[in-house]
MMTF fields as JSON, N, C-alpha, C and O atoms, coordinates in Angstrom:
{
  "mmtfVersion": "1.0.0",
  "mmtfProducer": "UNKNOWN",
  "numBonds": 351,
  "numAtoms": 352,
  "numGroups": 88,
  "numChains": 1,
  "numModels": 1,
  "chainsPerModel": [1],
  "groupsPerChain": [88],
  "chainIdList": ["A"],
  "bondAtomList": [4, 2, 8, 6, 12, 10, 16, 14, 20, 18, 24, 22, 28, 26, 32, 30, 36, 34, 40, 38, 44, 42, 48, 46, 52, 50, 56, 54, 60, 58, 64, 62, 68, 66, 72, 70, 76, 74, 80, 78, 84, 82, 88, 86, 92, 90, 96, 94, 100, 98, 104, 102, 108, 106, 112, 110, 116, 114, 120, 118, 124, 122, 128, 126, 132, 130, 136, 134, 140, 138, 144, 142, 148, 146, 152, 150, 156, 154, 160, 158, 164, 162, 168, 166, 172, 170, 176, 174, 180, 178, 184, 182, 188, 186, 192, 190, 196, 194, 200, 198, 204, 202, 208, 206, 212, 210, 216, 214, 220, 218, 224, 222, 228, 226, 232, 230, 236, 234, 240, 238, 244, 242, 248, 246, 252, 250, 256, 254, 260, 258, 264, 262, 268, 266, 272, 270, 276, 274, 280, 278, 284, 282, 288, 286, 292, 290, 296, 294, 300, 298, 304, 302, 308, 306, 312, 310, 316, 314, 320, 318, 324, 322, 328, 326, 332, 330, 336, 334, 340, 338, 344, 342, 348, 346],
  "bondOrderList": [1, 1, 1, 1, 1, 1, 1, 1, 1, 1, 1, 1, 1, 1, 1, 1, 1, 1, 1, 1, 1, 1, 1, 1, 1, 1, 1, 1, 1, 1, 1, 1, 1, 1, 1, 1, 1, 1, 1, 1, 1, 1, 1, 1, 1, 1, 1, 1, 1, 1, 1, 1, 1, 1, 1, 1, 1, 1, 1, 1, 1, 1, 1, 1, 1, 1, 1, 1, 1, 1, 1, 1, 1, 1, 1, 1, 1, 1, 1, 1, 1, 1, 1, 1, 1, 1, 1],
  "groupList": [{"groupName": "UNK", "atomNameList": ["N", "CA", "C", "O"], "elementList": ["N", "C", "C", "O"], "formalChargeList": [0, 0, 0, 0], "bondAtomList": [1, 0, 2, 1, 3, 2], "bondOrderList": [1, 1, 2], "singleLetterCode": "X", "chemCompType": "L-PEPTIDE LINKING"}],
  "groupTypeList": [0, 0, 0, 0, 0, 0, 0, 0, 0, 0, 0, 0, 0, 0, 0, 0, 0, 0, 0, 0, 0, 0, 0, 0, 0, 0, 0, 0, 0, 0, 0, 0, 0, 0, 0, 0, 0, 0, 0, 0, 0, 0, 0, 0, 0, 0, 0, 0, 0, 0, 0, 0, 0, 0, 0, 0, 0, 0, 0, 0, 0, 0, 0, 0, 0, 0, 0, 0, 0, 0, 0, 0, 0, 0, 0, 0, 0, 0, 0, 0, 0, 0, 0, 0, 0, 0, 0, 0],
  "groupIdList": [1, 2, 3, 4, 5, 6, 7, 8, 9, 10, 11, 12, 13, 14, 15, 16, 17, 18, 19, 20, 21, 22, 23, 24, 25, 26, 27, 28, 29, 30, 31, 32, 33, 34, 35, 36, 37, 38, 39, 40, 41, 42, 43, 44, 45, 46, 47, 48, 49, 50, 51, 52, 53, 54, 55, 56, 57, 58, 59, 60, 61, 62, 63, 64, 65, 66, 67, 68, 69, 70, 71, 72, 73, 74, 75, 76, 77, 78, 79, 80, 81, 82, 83, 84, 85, 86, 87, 88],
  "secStructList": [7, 7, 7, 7, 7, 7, 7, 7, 7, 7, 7, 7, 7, 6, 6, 4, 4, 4, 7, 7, 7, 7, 7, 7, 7, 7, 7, 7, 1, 7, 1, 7, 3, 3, 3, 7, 6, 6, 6, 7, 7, 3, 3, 3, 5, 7, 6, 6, 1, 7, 5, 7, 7, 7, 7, 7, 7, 7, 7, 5, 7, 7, 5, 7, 7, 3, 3, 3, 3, 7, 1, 1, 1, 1, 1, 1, 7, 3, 3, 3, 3, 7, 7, 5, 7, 7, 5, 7],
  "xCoordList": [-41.904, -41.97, -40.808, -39.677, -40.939, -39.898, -39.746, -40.413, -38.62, -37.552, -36.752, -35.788, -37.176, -36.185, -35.52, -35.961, -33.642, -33.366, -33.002, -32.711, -33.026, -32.484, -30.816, -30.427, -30.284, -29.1, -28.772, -29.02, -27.729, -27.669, -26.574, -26.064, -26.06, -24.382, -24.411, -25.287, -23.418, -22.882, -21.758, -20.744, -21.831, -20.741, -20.256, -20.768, -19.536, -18.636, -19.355, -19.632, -19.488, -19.981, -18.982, -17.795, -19.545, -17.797, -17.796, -17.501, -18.141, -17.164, -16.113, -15.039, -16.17, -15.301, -13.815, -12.81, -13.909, -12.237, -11.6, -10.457, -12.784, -12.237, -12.318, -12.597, -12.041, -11.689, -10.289, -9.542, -10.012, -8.444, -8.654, -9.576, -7.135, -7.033, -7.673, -7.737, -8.028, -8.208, -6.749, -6.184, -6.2, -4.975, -4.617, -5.424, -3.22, -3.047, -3.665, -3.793, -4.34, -4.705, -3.553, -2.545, -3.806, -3.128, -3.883, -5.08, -3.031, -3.993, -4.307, -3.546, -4.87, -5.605, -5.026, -4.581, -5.056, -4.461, -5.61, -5.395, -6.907, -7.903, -8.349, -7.729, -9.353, -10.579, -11.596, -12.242, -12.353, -13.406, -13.948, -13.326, -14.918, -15.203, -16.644, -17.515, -17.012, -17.99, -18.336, -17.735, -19.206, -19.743, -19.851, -20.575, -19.407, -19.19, -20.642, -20.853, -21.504, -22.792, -22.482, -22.698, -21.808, -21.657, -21.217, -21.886, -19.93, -19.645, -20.124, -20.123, -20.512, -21.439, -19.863, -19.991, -18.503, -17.462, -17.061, -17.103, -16.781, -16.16, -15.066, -14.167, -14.925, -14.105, -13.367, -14.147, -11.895, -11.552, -10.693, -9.827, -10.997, -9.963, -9.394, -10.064, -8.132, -7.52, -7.992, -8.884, -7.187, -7.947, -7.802, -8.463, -6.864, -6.628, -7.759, -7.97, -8.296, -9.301, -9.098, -9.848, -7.575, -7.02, -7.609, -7.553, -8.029, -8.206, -6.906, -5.804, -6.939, -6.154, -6.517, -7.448, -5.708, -5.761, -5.161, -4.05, -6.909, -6.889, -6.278, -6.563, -5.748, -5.009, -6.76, -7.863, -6.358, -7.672, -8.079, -7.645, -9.068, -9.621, -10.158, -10.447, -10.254, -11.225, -12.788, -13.332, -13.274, -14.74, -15.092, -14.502, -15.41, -15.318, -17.16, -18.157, -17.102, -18.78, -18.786, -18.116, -19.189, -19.391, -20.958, -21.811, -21.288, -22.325, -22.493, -21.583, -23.357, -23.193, -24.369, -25.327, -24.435, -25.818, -25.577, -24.811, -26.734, -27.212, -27.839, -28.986, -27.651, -28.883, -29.199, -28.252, -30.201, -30.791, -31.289, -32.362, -31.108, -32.356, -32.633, -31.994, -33.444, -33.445, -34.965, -35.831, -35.215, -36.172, -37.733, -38.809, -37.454, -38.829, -39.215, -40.379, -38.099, -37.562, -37.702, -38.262, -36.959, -36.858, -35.131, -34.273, -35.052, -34.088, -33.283, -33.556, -32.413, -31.183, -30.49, -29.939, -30.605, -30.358, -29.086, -28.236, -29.058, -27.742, -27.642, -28.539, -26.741, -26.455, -25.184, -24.059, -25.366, -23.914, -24.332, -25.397, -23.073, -22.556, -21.219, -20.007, -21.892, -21.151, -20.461, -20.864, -19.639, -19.237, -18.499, -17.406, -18.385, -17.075, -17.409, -18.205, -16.398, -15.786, -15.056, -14.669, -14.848, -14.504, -13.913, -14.67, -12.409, -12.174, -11.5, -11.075, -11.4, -10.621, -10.063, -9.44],
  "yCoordList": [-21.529, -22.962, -23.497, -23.328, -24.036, -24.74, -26.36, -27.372, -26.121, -28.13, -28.402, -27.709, -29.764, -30.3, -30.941, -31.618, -31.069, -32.163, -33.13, -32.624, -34.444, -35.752, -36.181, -36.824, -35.773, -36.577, -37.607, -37.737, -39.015, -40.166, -40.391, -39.272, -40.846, -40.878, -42.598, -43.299, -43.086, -44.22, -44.8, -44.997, -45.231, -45.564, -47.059, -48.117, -46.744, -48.491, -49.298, -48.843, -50.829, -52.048, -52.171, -52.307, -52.114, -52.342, -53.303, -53.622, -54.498, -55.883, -55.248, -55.188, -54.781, -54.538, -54.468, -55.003, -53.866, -53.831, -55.248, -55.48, -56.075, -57.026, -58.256, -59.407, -57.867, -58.73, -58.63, -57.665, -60.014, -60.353, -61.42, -62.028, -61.225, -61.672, -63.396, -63.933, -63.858, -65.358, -65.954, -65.729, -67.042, -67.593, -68.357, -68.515, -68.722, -69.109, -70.168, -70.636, -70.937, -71.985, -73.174, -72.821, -74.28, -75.733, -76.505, -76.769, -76.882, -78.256, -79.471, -80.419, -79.579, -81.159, -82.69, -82.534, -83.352, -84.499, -85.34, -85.932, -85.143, -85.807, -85.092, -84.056, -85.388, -84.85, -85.063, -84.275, -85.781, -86.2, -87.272, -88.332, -87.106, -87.723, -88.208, -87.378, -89.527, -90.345, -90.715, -90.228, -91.531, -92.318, -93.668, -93.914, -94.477, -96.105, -96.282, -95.816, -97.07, -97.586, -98.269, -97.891, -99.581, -100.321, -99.502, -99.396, -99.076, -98.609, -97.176, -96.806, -96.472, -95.211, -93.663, -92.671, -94.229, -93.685, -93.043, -93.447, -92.13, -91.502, -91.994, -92.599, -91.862, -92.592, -91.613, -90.704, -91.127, -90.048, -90.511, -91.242, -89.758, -90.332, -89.671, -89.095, -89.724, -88.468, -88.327, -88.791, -87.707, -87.198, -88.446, -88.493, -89.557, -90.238, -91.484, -92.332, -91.464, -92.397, -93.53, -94.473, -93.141, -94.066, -93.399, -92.23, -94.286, -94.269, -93.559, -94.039, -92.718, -92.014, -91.625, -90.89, -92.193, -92.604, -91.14, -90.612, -90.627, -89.144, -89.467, -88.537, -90.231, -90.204, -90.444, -90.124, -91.132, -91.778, -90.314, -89.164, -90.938, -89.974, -90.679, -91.875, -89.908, -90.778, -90.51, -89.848, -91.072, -90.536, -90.137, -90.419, -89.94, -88.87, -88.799, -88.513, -89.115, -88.749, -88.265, -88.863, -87.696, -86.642, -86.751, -86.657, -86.942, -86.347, -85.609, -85.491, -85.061, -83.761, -83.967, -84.396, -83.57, -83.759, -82.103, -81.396, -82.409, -81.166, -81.089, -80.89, -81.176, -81.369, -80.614, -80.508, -80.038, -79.162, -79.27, -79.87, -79.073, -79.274, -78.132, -77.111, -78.187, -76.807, -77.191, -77.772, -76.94, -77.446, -76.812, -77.398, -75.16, -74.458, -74.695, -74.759, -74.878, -75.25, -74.141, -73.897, -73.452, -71.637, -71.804, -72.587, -70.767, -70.035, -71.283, -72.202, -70.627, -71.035, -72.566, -73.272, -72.904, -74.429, -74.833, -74.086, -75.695, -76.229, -77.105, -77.936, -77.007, -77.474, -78.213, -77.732, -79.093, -79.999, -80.014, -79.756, -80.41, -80.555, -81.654, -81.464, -82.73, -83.533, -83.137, -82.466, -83.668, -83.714, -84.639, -84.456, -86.0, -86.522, -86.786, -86.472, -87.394, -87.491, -88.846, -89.561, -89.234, -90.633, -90.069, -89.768, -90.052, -90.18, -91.53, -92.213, -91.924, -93.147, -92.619, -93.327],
  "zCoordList": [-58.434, -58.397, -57.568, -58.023, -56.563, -55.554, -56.212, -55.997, -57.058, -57.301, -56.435, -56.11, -55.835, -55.331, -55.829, -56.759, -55.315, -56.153, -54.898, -53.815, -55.068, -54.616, -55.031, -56.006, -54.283, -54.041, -53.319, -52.121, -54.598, -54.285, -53.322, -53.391, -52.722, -52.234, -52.476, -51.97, -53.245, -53.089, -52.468, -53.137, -50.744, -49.885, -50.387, -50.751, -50.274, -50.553, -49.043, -47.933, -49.713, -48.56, -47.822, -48.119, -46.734, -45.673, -45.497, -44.346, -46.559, -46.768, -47.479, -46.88, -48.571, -49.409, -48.843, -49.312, -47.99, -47.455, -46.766, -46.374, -46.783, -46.15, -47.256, -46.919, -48.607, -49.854, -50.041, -49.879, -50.483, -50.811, -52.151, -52.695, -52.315, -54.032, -53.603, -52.497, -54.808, -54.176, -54.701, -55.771, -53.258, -53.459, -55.093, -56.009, -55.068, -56.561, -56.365, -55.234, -57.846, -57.662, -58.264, -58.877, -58.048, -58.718, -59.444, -59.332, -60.266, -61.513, -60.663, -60.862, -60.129, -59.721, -60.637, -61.774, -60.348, -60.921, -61.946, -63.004, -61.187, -62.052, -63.06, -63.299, -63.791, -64.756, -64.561, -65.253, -63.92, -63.641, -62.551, -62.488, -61.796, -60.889, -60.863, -61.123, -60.564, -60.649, -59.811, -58.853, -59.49, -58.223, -58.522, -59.487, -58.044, -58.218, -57.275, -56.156, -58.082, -57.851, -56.393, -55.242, -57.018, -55.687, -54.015, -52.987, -54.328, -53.099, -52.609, -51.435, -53.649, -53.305, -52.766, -52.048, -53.596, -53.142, -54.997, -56.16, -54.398, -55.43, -56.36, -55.776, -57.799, -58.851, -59.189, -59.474, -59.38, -59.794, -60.238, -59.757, -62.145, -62.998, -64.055, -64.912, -64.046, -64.967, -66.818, -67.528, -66.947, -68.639, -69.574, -70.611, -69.191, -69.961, -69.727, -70.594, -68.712, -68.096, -67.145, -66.891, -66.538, -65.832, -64.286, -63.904, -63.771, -61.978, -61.148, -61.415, -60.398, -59.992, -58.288, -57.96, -57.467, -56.341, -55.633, -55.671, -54.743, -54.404, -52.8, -52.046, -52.337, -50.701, -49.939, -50.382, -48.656, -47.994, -46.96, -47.021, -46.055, -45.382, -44.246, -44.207, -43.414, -42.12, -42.286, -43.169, -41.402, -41.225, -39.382, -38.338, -39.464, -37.88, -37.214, -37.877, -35.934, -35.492, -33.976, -33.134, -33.813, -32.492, -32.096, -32.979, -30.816, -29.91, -29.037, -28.217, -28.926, -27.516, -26.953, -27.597, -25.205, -24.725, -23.207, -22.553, -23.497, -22.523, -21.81, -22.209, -20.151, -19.213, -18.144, -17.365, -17.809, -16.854, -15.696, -15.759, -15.021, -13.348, -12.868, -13.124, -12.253, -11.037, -10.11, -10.764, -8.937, -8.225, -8.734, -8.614, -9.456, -9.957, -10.983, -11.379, -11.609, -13.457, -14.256, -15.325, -13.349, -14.012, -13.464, -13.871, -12.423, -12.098, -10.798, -10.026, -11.203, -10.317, -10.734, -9.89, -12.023, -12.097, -12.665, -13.149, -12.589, -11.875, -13.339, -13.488, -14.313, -15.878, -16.37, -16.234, -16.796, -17.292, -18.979, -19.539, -19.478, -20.763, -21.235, -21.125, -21.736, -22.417, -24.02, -24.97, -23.835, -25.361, -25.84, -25.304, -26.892, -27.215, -29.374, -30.259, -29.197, -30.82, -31.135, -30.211, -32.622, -32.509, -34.23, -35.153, -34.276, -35.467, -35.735, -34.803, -37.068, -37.96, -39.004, -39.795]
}
């Protein structure tokens, strides 16, 4: 009677070597965060239930455009690229 046997090998994921501790963390100042109906902006307020003012932020918007020519509208064409940004 001819048994075969099957052998498994279990290689480590070669992510694995590229894991690190996760950094220390910090206590946050709030407890909880809400959404204010009206302004549709976040409420963040510590354990005691007082409003607690998280520092402002901008809001930021970018467009990009992309345009092509060429006389066959295959090969050889001739391509530009815009790009700009607008932070506050």
């Amino acid at each position: 009677m001819n048994t075969s046997v099957a052998f498994t090998t279990h290689a480590r994921p070669w992510g694995a070597s590229r894991l690190a501790p996760y950094p220390t963390t910090i206590r946050r100042p709030h407890a909880t965060v809400t959404v204010d109906p009206a302004t549709q902006l976040g409420v963040f307020r510590d354990r005691a239930g007082q409003v607690v003012e998280m520092g402002k932020h901008g809001t930021s918007s970018a467009t990009e455009t992309s345009t092509s020519t060429s006389s066959d509208g295959q090969s050889g064409s001739d391509q530009g690229h815009d790009q700009d940004s607008n932070q506050d």
